[in-house]
TILUM-986765 format. One record per residue (C-alpha): residue number from 1; residue in one letter; x, y, z. Coordinates in steps of 0.25 Angstrom, whole numbers. Example, Ala and Ser with C-alpha at 12.3 -4.5 7.8 and 13.67 -1.06 7.14 Angstrom:
BEGIN
 num residu     u     v     w
   1      a    49   -18    31
   2      s    55    -4    29
//
This chain:
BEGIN
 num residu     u     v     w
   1      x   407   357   440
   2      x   419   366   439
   3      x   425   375   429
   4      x   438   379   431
   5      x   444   391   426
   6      x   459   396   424
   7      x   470   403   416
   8      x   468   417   420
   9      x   479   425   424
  10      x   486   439   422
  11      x   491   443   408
  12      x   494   454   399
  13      x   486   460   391
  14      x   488   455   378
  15      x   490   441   383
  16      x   483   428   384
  17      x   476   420   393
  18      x   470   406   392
  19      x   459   402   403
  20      x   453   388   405
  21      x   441   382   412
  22      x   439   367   415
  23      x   427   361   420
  24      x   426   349   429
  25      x   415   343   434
  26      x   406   339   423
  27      x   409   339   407
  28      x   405   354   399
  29      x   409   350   385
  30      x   393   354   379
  31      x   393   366   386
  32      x   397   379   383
  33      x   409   387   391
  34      x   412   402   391
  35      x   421   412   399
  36      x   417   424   405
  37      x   425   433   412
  38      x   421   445   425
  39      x   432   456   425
  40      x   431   463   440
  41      x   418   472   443
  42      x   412   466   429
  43      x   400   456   426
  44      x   407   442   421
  45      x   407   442   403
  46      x   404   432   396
  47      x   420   430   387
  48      x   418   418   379
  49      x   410   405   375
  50      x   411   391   368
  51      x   401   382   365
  52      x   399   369   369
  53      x   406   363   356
  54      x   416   373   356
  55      x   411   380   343
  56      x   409   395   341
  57      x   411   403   354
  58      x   407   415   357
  59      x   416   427   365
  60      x   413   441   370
  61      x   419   452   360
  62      x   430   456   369
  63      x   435   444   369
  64      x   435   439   354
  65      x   447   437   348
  66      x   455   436   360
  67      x   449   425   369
  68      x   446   409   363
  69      x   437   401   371
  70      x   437   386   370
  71      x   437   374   378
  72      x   441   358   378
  73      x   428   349   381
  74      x   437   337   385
  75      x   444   346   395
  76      x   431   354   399
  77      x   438   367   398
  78      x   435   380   391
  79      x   446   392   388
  80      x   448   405   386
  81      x   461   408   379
  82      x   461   423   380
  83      x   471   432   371
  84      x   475   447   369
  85      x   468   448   385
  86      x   465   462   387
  87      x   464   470   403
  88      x   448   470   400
  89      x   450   454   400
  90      x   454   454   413
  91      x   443   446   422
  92      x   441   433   427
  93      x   435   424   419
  94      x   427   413   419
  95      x   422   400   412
  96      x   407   394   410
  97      x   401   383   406
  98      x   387   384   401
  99      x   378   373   398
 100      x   373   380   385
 101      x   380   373   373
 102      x   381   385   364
 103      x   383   400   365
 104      x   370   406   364
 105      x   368   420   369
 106      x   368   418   383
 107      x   380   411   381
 108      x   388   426   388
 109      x   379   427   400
 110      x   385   420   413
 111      x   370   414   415
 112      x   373   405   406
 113      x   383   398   413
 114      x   382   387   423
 115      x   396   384   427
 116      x   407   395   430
 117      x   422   395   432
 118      x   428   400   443
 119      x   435   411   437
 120      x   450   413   431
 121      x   456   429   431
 122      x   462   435   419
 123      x   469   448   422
 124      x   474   455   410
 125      x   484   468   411
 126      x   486   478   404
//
């Protein structure tokens, strides 16, 4: 199994970024996926979720309003389009699949994630 993570890149504050992770390996269209991100000398934050059937998802409050999370189950993939990025955004940032269907509350916590992306960077300046 492979989850392959990209779209990072270096932009402006004030613009916009889209990031994609495609899985291989096996099919993860009834589990849920999520994006965390780790900026330098920080522990890794949860960012975003979507359930399973891609219904309500669920995002950190820095985030809402400026970030969308979805994903294609035909092409196994989840996104992250990611607008109005600020200097705090910067980080790399990484997909997970979980084998939990729906956000519950342990859906922020990296333990409750078995497969990991291998990271993409977004550096935002100021």
């Amino acid at each position: 199994v492979q989850l392959q993570a990209s779209g990072g890149g270096l932009v402006q504050a004030g613009g916009s970024l889209s990031l994609s992770c495609a899985a291989s390996g096996r099919t993860f269209s009834t589990y849920a996926k999520a994006w965390f991100r780790q900026a330098p000398g920080k522990e890794r934050e949860f960012v975003a979720a979507i359930p399973w059937s891609g219904g309500r998802v669920y995002y950190v409050n820095s985030v809402k309003g400026r970030f969308t999370i979805s994903r294609d189950s035909a092409k196994n993939t989840v996104y992250l389009q990611m607008a109005n990025l600020k200097p705090d955004d910067t980080a790399v940032y990484y997909c997970a699949i979980s084998p939990n269907r729906l956000i519950t509350s342990e859906t922020p916590f990296p333990s409750n994630y078995h497969y990991w992306g291998q990271g993409t960077l977004v550096t935002v300046s100021s």
